[in-house]
C-alpha positions in Angstrom: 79.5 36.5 -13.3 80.7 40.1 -14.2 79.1 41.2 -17.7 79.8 44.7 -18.2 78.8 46.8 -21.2 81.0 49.3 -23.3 79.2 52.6 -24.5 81.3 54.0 -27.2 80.0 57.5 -28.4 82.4 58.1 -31.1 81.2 61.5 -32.0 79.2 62.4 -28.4 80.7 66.8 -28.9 79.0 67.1 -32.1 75.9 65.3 -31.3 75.4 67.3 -28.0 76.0 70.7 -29.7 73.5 69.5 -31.9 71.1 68.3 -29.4 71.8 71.8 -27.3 71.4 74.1 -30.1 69.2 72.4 -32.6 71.7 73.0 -36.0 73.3 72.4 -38.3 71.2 69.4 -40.4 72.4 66.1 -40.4 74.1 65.8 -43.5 76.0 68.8 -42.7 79.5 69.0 -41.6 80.3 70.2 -38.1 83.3 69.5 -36.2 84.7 71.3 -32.9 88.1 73.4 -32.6 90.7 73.3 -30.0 93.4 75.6 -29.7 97.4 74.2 -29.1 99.4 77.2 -29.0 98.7 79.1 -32.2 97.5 76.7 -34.0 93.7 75.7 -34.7 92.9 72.1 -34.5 89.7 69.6 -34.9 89.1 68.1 -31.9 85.7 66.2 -32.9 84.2 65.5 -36.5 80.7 64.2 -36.7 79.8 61.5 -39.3 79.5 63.9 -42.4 82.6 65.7 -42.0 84.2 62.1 -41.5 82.9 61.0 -44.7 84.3 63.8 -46.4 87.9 63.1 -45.4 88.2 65.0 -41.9 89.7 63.7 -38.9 90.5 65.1 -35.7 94.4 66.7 -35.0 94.0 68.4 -38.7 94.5 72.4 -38.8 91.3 74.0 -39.5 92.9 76.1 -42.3 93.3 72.6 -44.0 89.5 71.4 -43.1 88.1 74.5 -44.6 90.0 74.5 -47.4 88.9 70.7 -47.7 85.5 71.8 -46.9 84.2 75.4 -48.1 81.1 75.1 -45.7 82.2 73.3 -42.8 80.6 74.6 -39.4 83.1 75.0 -36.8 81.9 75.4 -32.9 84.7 75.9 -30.3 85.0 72.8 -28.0 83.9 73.3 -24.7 86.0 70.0 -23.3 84.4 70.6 -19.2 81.3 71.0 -20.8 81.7 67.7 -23.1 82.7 65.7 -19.6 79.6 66.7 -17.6 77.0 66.0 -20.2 79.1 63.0 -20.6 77.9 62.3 -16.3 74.7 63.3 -16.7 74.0 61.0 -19.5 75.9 58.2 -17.4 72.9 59.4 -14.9 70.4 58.3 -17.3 72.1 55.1 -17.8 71.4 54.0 -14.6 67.6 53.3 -15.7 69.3 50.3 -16.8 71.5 49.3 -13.7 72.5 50.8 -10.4 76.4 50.2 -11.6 77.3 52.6 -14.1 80.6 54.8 -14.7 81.5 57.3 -17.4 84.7 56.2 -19.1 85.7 60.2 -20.5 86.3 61.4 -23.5 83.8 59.1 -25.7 82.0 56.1 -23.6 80.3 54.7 -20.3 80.5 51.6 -18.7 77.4 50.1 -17.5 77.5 46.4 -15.7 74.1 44.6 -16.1 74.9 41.3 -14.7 72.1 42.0 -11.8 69.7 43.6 -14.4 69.8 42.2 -17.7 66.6 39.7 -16.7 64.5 42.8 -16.4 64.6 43.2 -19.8 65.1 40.2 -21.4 68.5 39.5 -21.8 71.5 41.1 -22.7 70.6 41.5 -26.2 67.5 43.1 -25.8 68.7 45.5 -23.4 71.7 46.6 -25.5 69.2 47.1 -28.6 66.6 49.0 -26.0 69.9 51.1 -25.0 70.8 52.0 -29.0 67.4 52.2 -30.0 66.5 54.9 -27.2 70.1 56.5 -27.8 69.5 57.1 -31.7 66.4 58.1 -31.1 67.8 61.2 -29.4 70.4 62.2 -31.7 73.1 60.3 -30.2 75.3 58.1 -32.2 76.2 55.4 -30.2 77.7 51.7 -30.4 77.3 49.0 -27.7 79.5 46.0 -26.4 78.4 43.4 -23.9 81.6 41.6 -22.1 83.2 39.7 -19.0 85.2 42.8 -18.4 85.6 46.2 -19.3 88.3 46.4 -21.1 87.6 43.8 -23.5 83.7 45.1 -24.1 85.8 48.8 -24.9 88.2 47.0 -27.1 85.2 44.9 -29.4 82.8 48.4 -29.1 85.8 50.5 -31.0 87.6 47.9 -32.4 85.4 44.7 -33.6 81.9 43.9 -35.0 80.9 41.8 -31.8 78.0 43.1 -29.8 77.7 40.5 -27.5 81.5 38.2 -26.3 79.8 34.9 -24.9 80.9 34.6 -21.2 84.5 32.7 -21.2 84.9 33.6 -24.5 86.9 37.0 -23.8 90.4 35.2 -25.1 89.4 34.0 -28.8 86.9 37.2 -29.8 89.2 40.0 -29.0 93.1 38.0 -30.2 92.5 39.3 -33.5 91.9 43.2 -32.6 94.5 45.6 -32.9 96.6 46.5 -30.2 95.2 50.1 -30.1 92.7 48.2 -28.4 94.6 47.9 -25.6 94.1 51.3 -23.9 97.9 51.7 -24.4 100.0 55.5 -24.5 100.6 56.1 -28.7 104.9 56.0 -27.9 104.1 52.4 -26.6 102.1 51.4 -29.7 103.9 53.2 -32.1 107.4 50.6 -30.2 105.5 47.7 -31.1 104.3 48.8 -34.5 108.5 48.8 -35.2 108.7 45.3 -34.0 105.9 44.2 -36.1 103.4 43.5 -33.4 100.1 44.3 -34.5 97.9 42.5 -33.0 96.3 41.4 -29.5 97.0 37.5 -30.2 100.6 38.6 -30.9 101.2 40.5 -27.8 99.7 37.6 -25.6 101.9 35.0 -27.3 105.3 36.7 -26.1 106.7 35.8 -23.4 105.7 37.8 -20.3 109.0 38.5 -18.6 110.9 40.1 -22.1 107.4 42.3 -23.1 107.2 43.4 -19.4 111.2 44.5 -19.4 110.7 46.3 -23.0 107.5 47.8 -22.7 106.5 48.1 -19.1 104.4 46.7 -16.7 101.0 48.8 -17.7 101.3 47.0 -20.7 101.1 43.7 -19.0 98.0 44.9 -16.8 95.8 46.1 -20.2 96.6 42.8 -21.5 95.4 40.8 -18.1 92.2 43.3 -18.1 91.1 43.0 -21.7 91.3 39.4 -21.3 89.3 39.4 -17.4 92.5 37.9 -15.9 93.1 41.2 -13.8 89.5 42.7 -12.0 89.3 46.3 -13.1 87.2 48.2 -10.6 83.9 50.7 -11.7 83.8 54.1 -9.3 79.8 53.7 -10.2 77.4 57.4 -9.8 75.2 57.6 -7.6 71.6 59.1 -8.8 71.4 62.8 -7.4 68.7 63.4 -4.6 68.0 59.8 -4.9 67.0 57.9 -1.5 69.6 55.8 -0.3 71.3 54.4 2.7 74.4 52.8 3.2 75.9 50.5 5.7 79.5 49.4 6.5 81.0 47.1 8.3 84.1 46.6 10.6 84.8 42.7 9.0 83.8 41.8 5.8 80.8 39.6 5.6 79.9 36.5 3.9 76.8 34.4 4.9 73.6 34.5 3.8 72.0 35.1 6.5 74.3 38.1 7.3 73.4 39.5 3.6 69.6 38.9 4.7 69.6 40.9 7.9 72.0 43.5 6.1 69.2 43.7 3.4 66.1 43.7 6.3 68.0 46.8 8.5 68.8 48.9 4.8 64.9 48.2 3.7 63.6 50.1 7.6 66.2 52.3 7.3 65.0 53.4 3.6 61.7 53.1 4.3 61.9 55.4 7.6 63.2 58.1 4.8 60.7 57.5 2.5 57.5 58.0 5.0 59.1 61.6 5.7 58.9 62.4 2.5 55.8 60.7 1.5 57.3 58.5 -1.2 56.9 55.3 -2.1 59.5 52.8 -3.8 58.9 51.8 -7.8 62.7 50.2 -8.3 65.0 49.2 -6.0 68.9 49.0 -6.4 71.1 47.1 -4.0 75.2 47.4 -4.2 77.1 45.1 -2.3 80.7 46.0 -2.2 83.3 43.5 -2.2 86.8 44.3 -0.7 88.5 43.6 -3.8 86.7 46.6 -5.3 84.4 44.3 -7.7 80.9 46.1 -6.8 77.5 42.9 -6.9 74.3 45.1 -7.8 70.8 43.4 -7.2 67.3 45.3 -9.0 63.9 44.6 -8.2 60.8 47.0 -8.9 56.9 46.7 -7.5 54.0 46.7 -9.4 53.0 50.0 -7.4 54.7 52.2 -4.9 55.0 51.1 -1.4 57.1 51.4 1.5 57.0 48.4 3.2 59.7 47.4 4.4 59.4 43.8 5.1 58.1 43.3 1.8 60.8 45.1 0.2 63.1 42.8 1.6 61.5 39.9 0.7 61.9 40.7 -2.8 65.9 39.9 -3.2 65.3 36.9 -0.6 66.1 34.5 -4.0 68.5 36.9 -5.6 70.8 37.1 -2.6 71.4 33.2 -3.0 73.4 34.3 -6.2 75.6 36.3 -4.7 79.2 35.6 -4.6 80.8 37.4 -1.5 84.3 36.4 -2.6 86.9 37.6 -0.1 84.0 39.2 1.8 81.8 42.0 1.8 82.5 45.3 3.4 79.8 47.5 2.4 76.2 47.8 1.4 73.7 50.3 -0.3 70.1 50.1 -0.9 68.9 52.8 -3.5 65.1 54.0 -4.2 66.2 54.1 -8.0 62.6 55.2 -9.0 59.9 56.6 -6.4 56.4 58.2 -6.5 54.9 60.1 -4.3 52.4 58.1 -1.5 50.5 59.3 0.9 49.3 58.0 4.5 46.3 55.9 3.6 43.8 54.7 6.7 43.2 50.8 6.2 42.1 49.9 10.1 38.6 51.9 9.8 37.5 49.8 6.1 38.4 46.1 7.4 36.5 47.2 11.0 33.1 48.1 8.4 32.5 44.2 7.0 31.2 45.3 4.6 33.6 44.4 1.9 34.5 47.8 0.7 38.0 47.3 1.1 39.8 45.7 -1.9 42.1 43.1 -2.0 45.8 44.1 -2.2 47.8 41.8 -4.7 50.6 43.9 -5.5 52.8 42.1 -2.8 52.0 38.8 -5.1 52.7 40.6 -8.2 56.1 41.9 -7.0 57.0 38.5 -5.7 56.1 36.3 -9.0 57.8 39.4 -10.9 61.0 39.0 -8.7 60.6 35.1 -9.5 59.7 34.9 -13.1 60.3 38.9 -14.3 58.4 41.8 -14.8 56.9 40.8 -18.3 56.1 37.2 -17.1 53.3 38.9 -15.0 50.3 40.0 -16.7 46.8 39.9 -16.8 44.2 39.6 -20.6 42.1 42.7 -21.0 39.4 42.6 -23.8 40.4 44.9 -27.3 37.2 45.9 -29.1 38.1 43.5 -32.7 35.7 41.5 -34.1 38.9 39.1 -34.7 39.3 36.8 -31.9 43.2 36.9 -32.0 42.9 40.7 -31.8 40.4 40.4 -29.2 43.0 40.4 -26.1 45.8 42.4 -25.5 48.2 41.8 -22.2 48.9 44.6 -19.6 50.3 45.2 -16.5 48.6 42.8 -13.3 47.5 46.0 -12.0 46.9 48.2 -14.5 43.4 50.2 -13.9 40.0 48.7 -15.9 39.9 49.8 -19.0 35.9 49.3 -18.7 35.8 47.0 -22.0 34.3 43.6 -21.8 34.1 40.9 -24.0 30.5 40.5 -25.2 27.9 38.1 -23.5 26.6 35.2 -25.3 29.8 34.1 -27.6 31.3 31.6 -26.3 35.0 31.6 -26.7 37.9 29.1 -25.6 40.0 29.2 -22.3 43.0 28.6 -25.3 43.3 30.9 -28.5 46.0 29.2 -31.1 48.2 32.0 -32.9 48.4 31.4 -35.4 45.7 29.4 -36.4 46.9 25.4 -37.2 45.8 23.7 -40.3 43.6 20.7 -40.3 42.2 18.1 -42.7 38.7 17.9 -42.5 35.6 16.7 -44.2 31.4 18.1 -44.2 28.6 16.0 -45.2 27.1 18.7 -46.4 28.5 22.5 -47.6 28.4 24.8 -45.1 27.9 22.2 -42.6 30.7 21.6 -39.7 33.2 19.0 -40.2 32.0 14.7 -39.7 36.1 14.5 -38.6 39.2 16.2 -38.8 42.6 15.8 -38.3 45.2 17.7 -36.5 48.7 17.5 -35.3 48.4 13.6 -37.0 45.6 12.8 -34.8 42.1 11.8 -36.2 39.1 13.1 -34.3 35.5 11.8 -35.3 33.4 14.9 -34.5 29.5 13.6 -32.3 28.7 17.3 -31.9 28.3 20.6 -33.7 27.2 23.7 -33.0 27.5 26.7 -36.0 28.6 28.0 -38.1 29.6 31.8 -36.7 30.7 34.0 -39.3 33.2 36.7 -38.8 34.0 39.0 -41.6 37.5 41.0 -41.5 38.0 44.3 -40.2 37.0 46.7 -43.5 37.9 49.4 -42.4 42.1 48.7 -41.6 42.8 47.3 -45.1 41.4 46.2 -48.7 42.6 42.8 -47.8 40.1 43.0 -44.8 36.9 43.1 -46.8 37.6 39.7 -48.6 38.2 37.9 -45.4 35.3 35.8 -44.1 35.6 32.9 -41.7 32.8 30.6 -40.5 33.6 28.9 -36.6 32.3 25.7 -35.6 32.4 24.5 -32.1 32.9 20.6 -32.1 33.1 17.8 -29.6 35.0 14.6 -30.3 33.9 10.8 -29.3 36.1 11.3 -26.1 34.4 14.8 -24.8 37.8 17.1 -26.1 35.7 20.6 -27.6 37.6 22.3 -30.5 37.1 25.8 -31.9 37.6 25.2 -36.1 36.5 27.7 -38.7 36.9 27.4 -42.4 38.2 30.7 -44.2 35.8 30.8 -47.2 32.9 28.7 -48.2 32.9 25.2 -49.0 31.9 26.2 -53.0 34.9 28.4 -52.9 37.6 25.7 -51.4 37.8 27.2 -48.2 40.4 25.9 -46.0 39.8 24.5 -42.3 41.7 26.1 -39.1 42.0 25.0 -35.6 41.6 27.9 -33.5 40.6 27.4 -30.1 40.1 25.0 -27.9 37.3 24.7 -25.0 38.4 23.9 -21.1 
């Protein structure tokens, strides 16, 4: 299913003068100046000057008289409109399909990416965050079709429209939401229509003869009932190559050899320029114009092309070809540079030198489960076990920490730690049972305690912490790793933290 994402920048002139020139502050009006005729008008008003009453079409002899210390730059509209691409460029980092919508917003569709990073929700927020954190005021809309995720990014407080939910979320906008010319809107203001609900409730024959048929088409695209095609970019002296074909295509196992003759193809450019592939985009292009984007990325750079292909083997069964498919493009999105590297002359030694290769495994499970599913536990010097670990990439380098010899740990760390009821003999002696999760386990053996103060040195709170571990073995062989946060004289509490394979 389509899901495409609106990019409004509602005040993208002022922020990139800002970004380009480093001034004015913040909280200081700016706005931009266009000339019609004689007269001097705003054409853009950041935030501050839009808090203070300014909009764009006023003179500029008004806005300075509303405003004594207004900065005024003159707009530079070509100029606005290719930052406006190159920033669509960036965009791609998030999916191959992405198309600047001019004056204010960009149109991304993630349906083939969102996975990578964890859901539409989490990529829109990654988007914003990464955004803001540029000086860039943006607002983001996740949809099943453009029209209606620009509509709900301008209009509405949505960021996300459930699939199949297009209808109900955007009835209640305005119909300025509709993408429509100001003479048509400023017709159905007269007639009382303001609303998108309204619109869709007349009959379609009388609103097509009184308002025209591009009316009628906004309305079908807001709502996903008519397909409204993305001209997506292309990354600039990016490796690609593309395919076409004489009769559209359909079968899977068409796609597959399509994907397998793309991969060589790619990989024949790659080796002549001694890079290797990091991300891979592939587009399939339908003849109805709707464009199918795949991504997958390897956990170092290669240019195998075998492998490469093997990594959309599963996607490709998701892949609806509707009418047929009449073109293809494979993209090396992100490359590094890779050398020749001689392999026959190691495995000939025997003598183990060579090291074993697991990024093709890596790339598989991560093509299978996602990136962040794949992962390996490398030790954090902490004398806290649950800050003990940390998780990075499966083939990140050695960090040349290891976790200490002679302190037995468990194959399983709780976290957080689960409360149990238990009971010592003695003080300061490890538990004669406990209970946990509702379950009563009569401990036969002990071994402890081992204390573990906090870290001092991170916080105050950290000096008063103290924990004494136990490792215990129940009357059916089950090991548990409990500790009890203060001593027994002091009402300590008991934890289960860990328990033993």
């Amino acid at each position: 299913m389509r899901r495409v994402v609106s990019l409004y920048l509602p005040t993208w002139p002022t922020d990139r003068i800002r970004r380009r020139l480093g001034a004015p502050l913040l909280d200081e009006p700016l706005v931009t100046v266009i000339t019609e005729g004689s007269r001097r008008l705003i054409g853009a008003a950041d935030h501050a000057a839009h808090t203070l009453g300014l909009r764009a079409g006023q003179t500029i002899a008004h806005a300075q008289a509303m405003v004594p210390n207004l900065h005024i730059v003159d707009a530079v509209l070509a100029e606005d409109e290719a930052s406006l691409t190159e920033l669509a460029r960036w965009c791609i980092g998030y999916s191959p399909i992405v198309a600047p919508n001019p004056p204010d917003g960009i149109w991304i569709d993630i349906a083939g990416s969102s996975h990578l990073f964890g859901g539409e929700e989490k990529l829109i927020a990654h988007l914003a965050r990464r955004l803001t954190g540029q000086g860039i005021t943006a607002v983001a809309c996740v949809a099943d079709a453009p029209g209606a995720a620009w509509a709900m990014a301008r209009y509405g407080d949505q960021s996300i429209i459930p699939p199949r939910c297009t209808v109900d979320a955007i009835a209640s906008l305005p119909i300025a939401a509709l993408r429509l010319p100001h003479q048509t809107l400023d017709g159905m203001h007269r007639l009382g229509i303001e609303r998108i609900g309204q619109l869709a409730a007349m009959p379609r024959a009388p609103m097509v003869r009184r308002f025209g048929k591009d009316v009628a088409l906004r309305l079908d695209q807001a709502f996903g009932h008519a397909f409204e095609p993305l001209d997506p970019l292309l990354p600039k002296e990016t490796p690609l190559q593309r395919v076409s074909f004489a009769e559209p295509v359909g079968r899977l196992e068409d796609l597959a050899a399509i994907v397998q003759r793309l991969a060589q193809l790619l990989c024949g450019d790659l080796v002549r320029a001694s890079l290797g592939v990091r991300r891979l985009d592939l587009i399939f292009e339908r003849v109805d114009r709707q464009n199918i984007a795949l991504r997958v990325g390897t956990a170092k750079a290669t240019r195998d092309a075998k492998h490469l292909a093997k990594l959309f083997d599963e996607r490709l069964q998701t892949v609806d070809p509707g009418f047929g498919i009449e073109a293809a493009i494979l993209i090396a999105s992100k490359v590094e540079p890779l050398s020749d590297k001689q392999i026959e002359a190691a495995s000939l030694r025997g003598d183990g030198a060579s090291d074993v290769d697991l990024s093709r495994l890596v790339d598989r499970l991560g093509a299978r489960l996602g990136a962040k599913h794949v992962y390996r536990i490398a030790p954090v010097e902490s004398r806290v076990p649950e800050r003990s670990t940390q998780r990075i990439p499966a083939l990140a380098p050695l960090t040349g920490l290891t976790w200490p010899e002679g302190l037995p740990r468990p194959a399983r760390l709780l976290d957080p730690p689960e409360p149990v009821t238990a009971t010592a003999l003695l003080p300061d002696h490890p538990p004669a049972f406990f209970i946990w999760r509702r379950v009563r386990h009569r401990v036969t053996k002990a071994d402890g305690p081992e204390r573990i103060t906090g870290e001092w040195w991170l916080s105050e709170k950290e000096r008063a912490s103290l924990r004494d571990y136990y490792r215990v073995e129940n009357e059916e062989g089950a090991r548990f790793w409990l500790f009890r946060d203060a001593p027994a004289d002091e009402g300590g509490r008991w934890w289960l933290h860990g328990l033993f394979a």
